[in-house]
N, C-alpha and C positions, 0 to 999 in steps of 0.2 A: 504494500500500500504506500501511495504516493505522497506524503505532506506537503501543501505549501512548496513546490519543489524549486521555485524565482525566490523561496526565502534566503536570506541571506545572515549572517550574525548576528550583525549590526542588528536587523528587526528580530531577531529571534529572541534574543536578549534583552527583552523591553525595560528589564530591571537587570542590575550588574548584579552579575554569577558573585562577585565581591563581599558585595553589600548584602549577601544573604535573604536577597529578595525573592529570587529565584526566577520567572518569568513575570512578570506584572500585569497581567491582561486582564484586571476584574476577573481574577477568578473566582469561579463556584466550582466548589467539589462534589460531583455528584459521586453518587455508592456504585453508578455503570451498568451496564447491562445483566442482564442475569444469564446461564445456559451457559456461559465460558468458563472453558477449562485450562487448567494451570497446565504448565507444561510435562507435568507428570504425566496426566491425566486424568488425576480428580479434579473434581467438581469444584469453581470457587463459588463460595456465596458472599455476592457480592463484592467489591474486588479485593478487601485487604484479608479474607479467609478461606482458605483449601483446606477443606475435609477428607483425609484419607479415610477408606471401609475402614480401616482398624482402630478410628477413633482418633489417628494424630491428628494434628491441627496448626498446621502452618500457615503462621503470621504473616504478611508483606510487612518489610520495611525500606521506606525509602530514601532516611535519613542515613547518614553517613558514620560506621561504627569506628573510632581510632581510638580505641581504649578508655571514652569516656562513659559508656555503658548506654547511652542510648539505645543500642538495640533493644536491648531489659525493658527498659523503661516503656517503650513505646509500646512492644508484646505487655505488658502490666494492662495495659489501659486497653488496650482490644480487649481481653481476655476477660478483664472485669467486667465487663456487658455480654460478653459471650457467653460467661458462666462454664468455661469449660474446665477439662483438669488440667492445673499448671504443669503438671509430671509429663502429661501429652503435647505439650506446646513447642513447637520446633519454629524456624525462618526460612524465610528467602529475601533474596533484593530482587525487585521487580527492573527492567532496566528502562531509561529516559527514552527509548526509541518505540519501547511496549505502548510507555505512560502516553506520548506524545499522538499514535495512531488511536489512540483510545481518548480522542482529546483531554488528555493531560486528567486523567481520570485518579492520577495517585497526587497531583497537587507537588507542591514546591519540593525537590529534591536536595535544595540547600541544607546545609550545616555547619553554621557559625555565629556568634553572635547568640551564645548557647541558646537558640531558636525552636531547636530538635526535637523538644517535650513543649516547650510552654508555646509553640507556636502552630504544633499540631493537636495538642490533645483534644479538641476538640471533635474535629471529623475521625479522628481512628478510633473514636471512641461510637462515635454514632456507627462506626464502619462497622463496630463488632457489636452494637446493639443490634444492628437490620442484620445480620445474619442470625443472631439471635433468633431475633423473629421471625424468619424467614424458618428456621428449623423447626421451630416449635409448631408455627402452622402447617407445616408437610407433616408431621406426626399426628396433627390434628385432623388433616385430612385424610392421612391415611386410615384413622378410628374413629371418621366423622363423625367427632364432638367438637363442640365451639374450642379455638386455642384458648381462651380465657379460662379453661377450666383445665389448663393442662399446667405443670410445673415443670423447672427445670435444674438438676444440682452437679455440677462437675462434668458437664456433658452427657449425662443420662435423662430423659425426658420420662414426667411420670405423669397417667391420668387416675387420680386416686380413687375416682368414683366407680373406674372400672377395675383397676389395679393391673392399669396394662402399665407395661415400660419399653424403652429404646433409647437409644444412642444417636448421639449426632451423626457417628459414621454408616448407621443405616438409612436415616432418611436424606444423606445430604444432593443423593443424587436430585431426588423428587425436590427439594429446595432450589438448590442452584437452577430450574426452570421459574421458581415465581419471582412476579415483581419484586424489586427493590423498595421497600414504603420510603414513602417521603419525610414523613413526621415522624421523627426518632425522639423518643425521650430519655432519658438520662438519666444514673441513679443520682440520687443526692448524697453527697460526700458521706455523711454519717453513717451509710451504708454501704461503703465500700469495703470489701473484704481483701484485694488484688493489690490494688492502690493503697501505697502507705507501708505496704511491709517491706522489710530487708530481703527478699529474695533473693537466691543467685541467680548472677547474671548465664544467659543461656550460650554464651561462646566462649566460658571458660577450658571446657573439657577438651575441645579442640584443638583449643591454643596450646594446654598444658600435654597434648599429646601428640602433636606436629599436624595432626588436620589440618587447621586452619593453613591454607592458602594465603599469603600475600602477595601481593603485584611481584614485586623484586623475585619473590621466587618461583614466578609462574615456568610451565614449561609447556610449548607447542609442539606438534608433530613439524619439521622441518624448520623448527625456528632459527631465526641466525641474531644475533647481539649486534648493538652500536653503542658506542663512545663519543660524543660530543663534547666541543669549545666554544663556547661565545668568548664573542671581543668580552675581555676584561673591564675596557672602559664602558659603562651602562651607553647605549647610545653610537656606538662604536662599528665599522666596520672590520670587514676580509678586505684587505690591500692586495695581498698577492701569496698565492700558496707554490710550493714545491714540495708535492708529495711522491716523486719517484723512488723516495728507499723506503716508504710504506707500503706502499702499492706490492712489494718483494715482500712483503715477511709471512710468515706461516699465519694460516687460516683469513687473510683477507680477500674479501668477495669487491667491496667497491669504497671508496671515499668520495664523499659525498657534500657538496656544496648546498647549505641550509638556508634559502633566502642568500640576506648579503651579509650576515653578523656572526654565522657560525659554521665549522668543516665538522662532519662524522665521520668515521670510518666504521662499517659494517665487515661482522666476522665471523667464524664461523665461532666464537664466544667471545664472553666478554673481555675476558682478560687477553686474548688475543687483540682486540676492538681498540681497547683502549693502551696496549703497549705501539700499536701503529699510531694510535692517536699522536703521543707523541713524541714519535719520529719524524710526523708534518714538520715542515717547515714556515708557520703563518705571521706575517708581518700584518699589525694592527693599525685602523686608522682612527683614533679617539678622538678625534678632529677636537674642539676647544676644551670640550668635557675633560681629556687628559692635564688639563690647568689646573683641574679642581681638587685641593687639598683638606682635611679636617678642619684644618687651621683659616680655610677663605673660608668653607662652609659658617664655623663660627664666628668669625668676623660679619656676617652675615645676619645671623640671629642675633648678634647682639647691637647689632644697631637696630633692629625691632624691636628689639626692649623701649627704645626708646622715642619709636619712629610716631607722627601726631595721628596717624588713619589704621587703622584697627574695626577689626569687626568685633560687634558688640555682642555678645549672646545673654548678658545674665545682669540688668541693672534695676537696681532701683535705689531711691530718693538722692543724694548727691554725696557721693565717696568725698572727693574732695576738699570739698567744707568740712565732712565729717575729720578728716583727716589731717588737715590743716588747723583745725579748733580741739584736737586730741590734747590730753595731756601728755601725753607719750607715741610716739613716733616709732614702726619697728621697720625692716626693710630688708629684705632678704633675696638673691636673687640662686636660682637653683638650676640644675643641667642636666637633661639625659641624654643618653647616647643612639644610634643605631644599636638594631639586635637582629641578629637573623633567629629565624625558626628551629633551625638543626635538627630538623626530625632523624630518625634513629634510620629511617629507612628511606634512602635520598632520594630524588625526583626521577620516576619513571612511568614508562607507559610500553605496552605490545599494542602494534596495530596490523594488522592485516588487512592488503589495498587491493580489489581489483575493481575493473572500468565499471563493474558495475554494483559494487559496494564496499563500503568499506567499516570494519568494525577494531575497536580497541578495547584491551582490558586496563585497566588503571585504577590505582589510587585515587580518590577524589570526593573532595567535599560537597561537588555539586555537578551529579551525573547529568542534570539537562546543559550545565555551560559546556563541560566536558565533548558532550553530543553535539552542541552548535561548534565545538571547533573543531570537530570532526570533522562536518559537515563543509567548513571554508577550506580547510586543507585539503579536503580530496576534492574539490569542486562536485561534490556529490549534493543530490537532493537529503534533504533530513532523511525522508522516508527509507533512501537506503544505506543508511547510517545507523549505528546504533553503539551502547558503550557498556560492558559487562564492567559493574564495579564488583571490587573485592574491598578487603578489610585494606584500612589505612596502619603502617606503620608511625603512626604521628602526622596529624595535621596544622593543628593550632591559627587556622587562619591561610598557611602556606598553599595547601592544596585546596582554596579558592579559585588559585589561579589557575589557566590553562596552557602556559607556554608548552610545556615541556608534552603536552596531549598533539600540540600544534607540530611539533619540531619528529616527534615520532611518525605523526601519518605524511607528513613531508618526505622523510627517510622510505618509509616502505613504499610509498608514491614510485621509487626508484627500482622498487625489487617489487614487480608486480607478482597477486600472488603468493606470497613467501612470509609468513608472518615474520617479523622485527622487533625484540626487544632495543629501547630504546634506556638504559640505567644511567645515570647521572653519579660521575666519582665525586666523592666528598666536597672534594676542592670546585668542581665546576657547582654543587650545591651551596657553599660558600659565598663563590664570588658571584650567581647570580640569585639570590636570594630577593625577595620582594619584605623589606626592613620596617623592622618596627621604626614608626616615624621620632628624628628628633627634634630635641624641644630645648627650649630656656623657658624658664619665668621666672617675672620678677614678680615678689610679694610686699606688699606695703599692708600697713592696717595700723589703727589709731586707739588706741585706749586713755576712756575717764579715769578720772583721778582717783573714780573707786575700781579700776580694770575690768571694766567693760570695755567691751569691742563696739567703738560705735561709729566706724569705716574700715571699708578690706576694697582695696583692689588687689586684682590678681592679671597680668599683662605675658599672657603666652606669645613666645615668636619661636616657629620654625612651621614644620609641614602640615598640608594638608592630606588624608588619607584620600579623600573625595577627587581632588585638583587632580591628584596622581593616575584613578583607576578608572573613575566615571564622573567628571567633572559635570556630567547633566544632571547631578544630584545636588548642584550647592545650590545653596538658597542666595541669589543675590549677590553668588561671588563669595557666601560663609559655606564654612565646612561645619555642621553642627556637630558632628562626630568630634570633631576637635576638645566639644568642652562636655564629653561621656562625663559625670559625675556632677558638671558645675550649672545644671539643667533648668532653668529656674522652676520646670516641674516636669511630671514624665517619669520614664523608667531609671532616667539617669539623671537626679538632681540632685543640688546642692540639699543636704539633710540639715543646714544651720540658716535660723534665721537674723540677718543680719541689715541693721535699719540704714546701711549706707555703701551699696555695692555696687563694683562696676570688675567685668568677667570678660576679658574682652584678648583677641587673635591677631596677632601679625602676622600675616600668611607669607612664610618664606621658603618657596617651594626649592628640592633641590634636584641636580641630575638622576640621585642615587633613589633607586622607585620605593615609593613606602607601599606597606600594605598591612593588611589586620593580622595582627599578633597575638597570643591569645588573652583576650580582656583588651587589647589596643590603646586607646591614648587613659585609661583609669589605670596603667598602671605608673605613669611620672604624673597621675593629675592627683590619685590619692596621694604620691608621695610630697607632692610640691604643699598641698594642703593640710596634710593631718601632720606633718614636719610644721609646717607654721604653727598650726594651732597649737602644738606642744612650744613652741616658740614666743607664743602671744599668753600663753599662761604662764608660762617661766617670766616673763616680763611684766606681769601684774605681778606675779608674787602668787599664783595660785593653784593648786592642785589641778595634773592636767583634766582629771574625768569631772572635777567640778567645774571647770570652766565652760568645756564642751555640751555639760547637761544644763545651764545658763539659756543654752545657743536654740537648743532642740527643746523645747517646751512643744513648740509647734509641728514637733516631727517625733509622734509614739512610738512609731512600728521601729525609726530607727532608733530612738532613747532604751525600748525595751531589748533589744538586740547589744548594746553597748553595756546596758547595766547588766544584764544576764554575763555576760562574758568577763564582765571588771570582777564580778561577784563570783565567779567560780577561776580565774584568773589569782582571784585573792587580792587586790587593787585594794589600797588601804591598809593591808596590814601587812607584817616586816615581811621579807623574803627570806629566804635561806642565805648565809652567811657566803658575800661575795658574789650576789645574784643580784640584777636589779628589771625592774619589769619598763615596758612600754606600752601604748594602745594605740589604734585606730580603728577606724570604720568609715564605711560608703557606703552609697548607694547605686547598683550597675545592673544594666539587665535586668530590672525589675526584680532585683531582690535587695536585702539588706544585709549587710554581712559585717563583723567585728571582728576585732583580733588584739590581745595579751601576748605577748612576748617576755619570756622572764630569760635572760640571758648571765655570762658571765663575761667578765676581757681578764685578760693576761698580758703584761706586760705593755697595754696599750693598744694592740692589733690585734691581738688572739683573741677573735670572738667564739664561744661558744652558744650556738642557740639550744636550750636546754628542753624550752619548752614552749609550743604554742597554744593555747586557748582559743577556741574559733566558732562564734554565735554566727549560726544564719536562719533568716527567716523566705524562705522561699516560696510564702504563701502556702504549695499543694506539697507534698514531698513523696515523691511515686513511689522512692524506695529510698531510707533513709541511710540504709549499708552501703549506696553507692555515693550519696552525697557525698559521706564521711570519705571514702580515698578518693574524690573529686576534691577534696580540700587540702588533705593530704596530696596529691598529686600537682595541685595548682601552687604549694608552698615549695614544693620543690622546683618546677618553673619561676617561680620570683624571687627565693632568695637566690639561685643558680644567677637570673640576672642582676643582682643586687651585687654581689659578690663579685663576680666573675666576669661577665658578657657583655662586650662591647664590640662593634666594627667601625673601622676605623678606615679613612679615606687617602691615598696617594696617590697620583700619576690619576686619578678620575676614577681608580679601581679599589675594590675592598682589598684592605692587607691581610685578616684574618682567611688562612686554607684548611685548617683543620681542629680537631678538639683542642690537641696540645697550646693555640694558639686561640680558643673558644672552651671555656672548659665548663664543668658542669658539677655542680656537688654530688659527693659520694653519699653511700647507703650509713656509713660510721657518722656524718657530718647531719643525717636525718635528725632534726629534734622531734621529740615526743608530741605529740597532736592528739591535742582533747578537745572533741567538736560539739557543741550543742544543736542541736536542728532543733528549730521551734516555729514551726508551722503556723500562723497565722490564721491561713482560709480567706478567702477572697480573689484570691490574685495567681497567677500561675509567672514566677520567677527563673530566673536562668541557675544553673550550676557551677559549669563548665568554667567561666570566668570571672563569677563576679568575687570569688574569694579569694584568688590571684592578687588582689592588689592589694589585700591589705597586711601579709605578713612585712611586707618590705619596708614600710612608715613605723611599724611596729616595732620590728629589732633597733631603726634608726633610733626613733625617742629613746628604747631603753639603753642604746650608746649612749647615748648623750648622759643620761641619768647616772652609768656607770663612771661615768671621764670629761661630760663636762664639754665636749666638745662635740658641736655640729659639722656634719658633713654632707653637703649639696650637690654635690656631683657623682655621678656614678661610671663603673663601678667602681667598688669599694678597693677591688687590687690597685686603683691608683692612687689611692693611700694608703700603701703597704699596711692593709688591714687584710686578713683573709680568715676563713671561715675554718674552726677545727673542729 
């Protein structure tokens, strides 16, 4: 079947793959046709449930699994309207080429911007109410008695007044032919059984016993490998190649000209692929971008600090005045760096190309952008396109993107025919990575002569994520993404209310491409802020968490989130002898999250973090076991950057090639994390990111508490501080 076959990316893409939008076209999800069968060939009822005869019962999911447990989660919430046995519950991933001839019948394949659960639970939940229903009236009608008198408990369907029974896997043939109803109703929280518990996650057993499949170590019948180079400088050409003593070495098929910015060589594996790689001889042309230094970049932003035009996102009544008429004056200005993503498992893709389809298996956050650039690269119609995703080795925002989807169906374009692994070595992972964006701010704020805060500006200068990836998102020329946390309301706002503020962007874009990291600009905008506030309390003279609960009268769900954490933190009373504590808290992704830090130093630099305390309120909590190493896992990506991880800029190219040169905290270096989950109701909150931001403001206060001294730049190895 043909889609839209004049579509092109550009329209396909109506919302950026990015921005976790996924297609934007007014959609409405409908539950799809009935009588279709899954590729096994059972019966699905309705499209996110296939009923094997034996009673299994696989899930669709078509959120993107990278060890954040989403898959769990989303099977939780079908299954809970489905009423069937969690023991019988297995998955599949539906693929963007299925979703798309079925006009997009499985909805946004994005995942990021922990999206995944709070932004689907809605329809997979109605998914697995209508098949629900749908079962229960094929057993109805097969004992023609009204379904309203029929029940149903762990997939066994019972009519009491007869004392018949059956199975979902008996009736689901006769189901999967009736309509889909339209009006799904829903249980009411209080009544969830499924939703809410610690379950294990369903692709444990897999992974722990080599099943699980990932990309990187996919293997095709006749497959061959390629190794790839981009120009080093972002923006950078191929000048001139000399590949005749590659073209000579063992198991080379072809080297391959990629557009005008990068050479492959295909092999008959990859280590062959990539030891011809290089023996090329490529001269690079980084035409002015090769000028471009850390040190201009910074020069750069810091005349933004100071520059009179700024975008404004978060003001009200007049900082200024306020701050001019303080009794006290504070002023701080703070710095983050570049970060790449470093996923464990570097950028790759298999595609297999002929004239008249062409399909790819890959890693990826978001199987329908993946499919539109399928689609550009082979000059193929969608319709005979298509993208088998597998399990992601680490994504965190990285595999948003589609270069590396793009750069493979280009390569096998050359080897018609012939399926192509396309693996990415560390180093080319490295150097072109899509960078957490950098930043300055400078922080000013005013205190009465009884330390009250009564003016805060806060003056960001450096990138915009938006400018970089889909600049038809900015509002006006603003990137709102810019001020995640400083929101003046929304899922990502400022949690303190303050009667004289002005929040406001120097947009200073750079060659080096940003992109979303995971939690993206809430993790230097908690640090720049909840680092003040501990700075604006030390300057009244006030205990940090009393000053902070001053601020939040107006903000519960996050005062209740901070005091739960201080209180079981222990915040107020002594520490252990040579331990000193810290706090912070935000608001990201529609959740609330806090964090205690109780740490020690040694000699000045030797921090140990001993212990983390960690309150979130995530409104629903589908399973609260996986929260908990979501926090746990998201403290290990933040203090790793806190510590450790910066890129750094020369000749217009990243200088950081590998770990030894990007490093990463060890499992000895792990502190202890004690998480509270305190569920709310009402709101359905992200995971994934928003508890990322707050161990890093966290250990800083409790430096400072320990030694007295503040530190605003990161990381921390460049003040010979490192983490034991």
């Amino acid at each position: 079947m043909t889609i839209n076959p004049k579509m092109n990316r550009r329209s396909f893409i109506i919302g950026s793959a990015a921005l976790g939008g996924g297609l934007a076209l007014g959609l409405r999800i409908p539950f799809g046709p009935s009588a279709v069968r899954a590729a096994s060939g059972a019966p699905e009822i309705g499209a996110w449930v296939v009923i094997r005869p034996d009673d299994t019962v696989v899930v669709r999911i078509v959120r993107s699994e990278m060890g954040q447990g989403t898959l769990t989660g989303l099977a939780q919430m079908v299954v809970e309207e489905l009423e069937c046995d969690w023991n019988k519950v297995g998955w599949e991933y539906p693929t963007p080429g299925a979703s798309v001839a079925r006009k997009r019948i499985w909805g946004d394949f994005g995942t990021f911007g922990s999206r995944g659960i709070r932004m689907s639970h809605d329809y997979v939940r109605k998914g697995g109410a209508a098949a629900r229903i749908m079962l229960i009236q094929a057993a109805a009608d097969e004992w023609r008695v009204p379904a309203s008198e029929c029940t149903v408990d762990k997939g066994v369907i019972a009519h009491r007044a007869s004392g018949r029974k059956t199975t979902y896997g008996k009736v689901a043939e006769a189901a999967s032919k009736l309509d889909v109803p339209k009006d799904v109703p829903l249980k009411d929280p209080k009544d969830w059984k499924i939703i809410g518990k610690p379950l294990k996650r369903l692709d444990t057993v897999d992974k722990l016993t080599g099943k699980q499949v990932y990309s990187a170590d996919l293997r095709l019948p006749g497959m061959l490998n390629a190794a790839i180079k981009a120009c080093p400088v972002f923006g950078g050409k191929v000048k001139s190649v000399d590949s005749a003593k590659a073209e000579g070495m063992p198991g080379v098929k072809k080297i391959v000209r990629v557009r005008d910015s990068a050479i492959a060589v295909v092999a008959d594996t990859w280590w062959h692929a990539n030891t011809a790689l290089d023996a090329v001889k490529i001269e690079w042309n980084g035409g002015e971008n090769a000028k471009v230094s850390s040190a201009s970049i910074d020069a750069v932003l810091k005349e933004g600090l100071g520059a009179e035009q700024a975008f404004v996102h978060n003001k009200n009544g007049d900082s200024k005045t306020g701050i001019n008429g303080a009794a006290k004056k504070i002023e701080a200005v703070y710095d983050y760096p570049f970060q790449n993503h470093a996923c464990m498992e570097p950028m790759n893709a298999t595609a297999l190309y002929t004239p008249d389809r062409c399909e790819v298996w890959c890693p990826t956050q978001n199987g329908e952008a993946a499919l539109a650039a399928t689609a550009e690269a082979s000059g193929l119609p969608i319709g005979k396109c298509d993208v088998q995703k597998l399990h992601l080795g680490g994504g965190f925002g990285r595999r948003g993107f589609t270069d590396f989807v793009t750069q493979a169906v280009l390569i096998a374009k050359e080897m018609p025919g012939t399926p192509v692994k396309l693996l990415w070595s560390r180093e080319e992972d490295m150097a072109q990575g899509r960078y957490h964006p950098i930043m300055k701010a400078k922080l000013t704020g005013g205190l009465d002569a009884s330390g009250n805060l009564v003016g805060l500006e806060i003056r960001l200068s450096g990138q915009s994520i938006l400018a970089g990836v889909f600049p038809a998102a900015l509002d006006k020329g603003k990137d709102p993404l810019t001020f995640q946390g400083f929101w003046p309301s929304g899922d990502q706002s400022l949690e303190y209310s303050i009667p004289n503020l002005t929040i406001d962007h120097a947009m200073r874009n750079t060659h080096v491409p940003p992109g979303f990291w995971r939690g993206v600009n809430i993790n230097q905008n908690a640090i720049f802020l909840e680092c003040f506030m501990d700075e604006l309390a030390h300057a009244a003279g006030q205990d940090a968490l009393e000053f902070r609960r001053k601020l939040m009268a107006d903000h519960p769900i996050s005062l209740a989130v901070l005091n739960a954490v201080a209180a079981k933190g222990g915040w107020g009373k002594k520490a252990p002898a040579g331990r000193y504590r810290g706090l912070a808290h935000f608001r990201a992704f529609g959740s609330y999250v806090a964090a205690v830090a109780e740490i020690s130093v040694k000699d000045g630099n030797k921090i140990k973090v001993h212990k983390i305390v960690a309150a979130t309120d995530t409104g629903y909590a589908v399973n609260p076991a996986q929260i908990e190493r979501q926090i746990a896992g998201s403290f290990v990506y933040g203090l790793s950057a806190l510590f450790s991880q910066e890129c750094t800029v020369k000749d217009g190219s990243i200088q950081q090639t590998n770990f030894h040169e990007y490093d990463s905290m060890r499992i000895a270096q792990m502190p202890k994390v004690e998480s509270i989950i305190m569920p709310s109701g009402g709101f359905w909150g992200g995971v994934g990111e928003p508890t990322i931001c707050v161990a890093a403001p966290a250990v800083l206060n409790a430096y400072f508490a320990a030694t007295g001294k503040r530190i605003r730049s990161f990381p921390l190895k460049n003040h010979d501080i490192v983490m034991v």
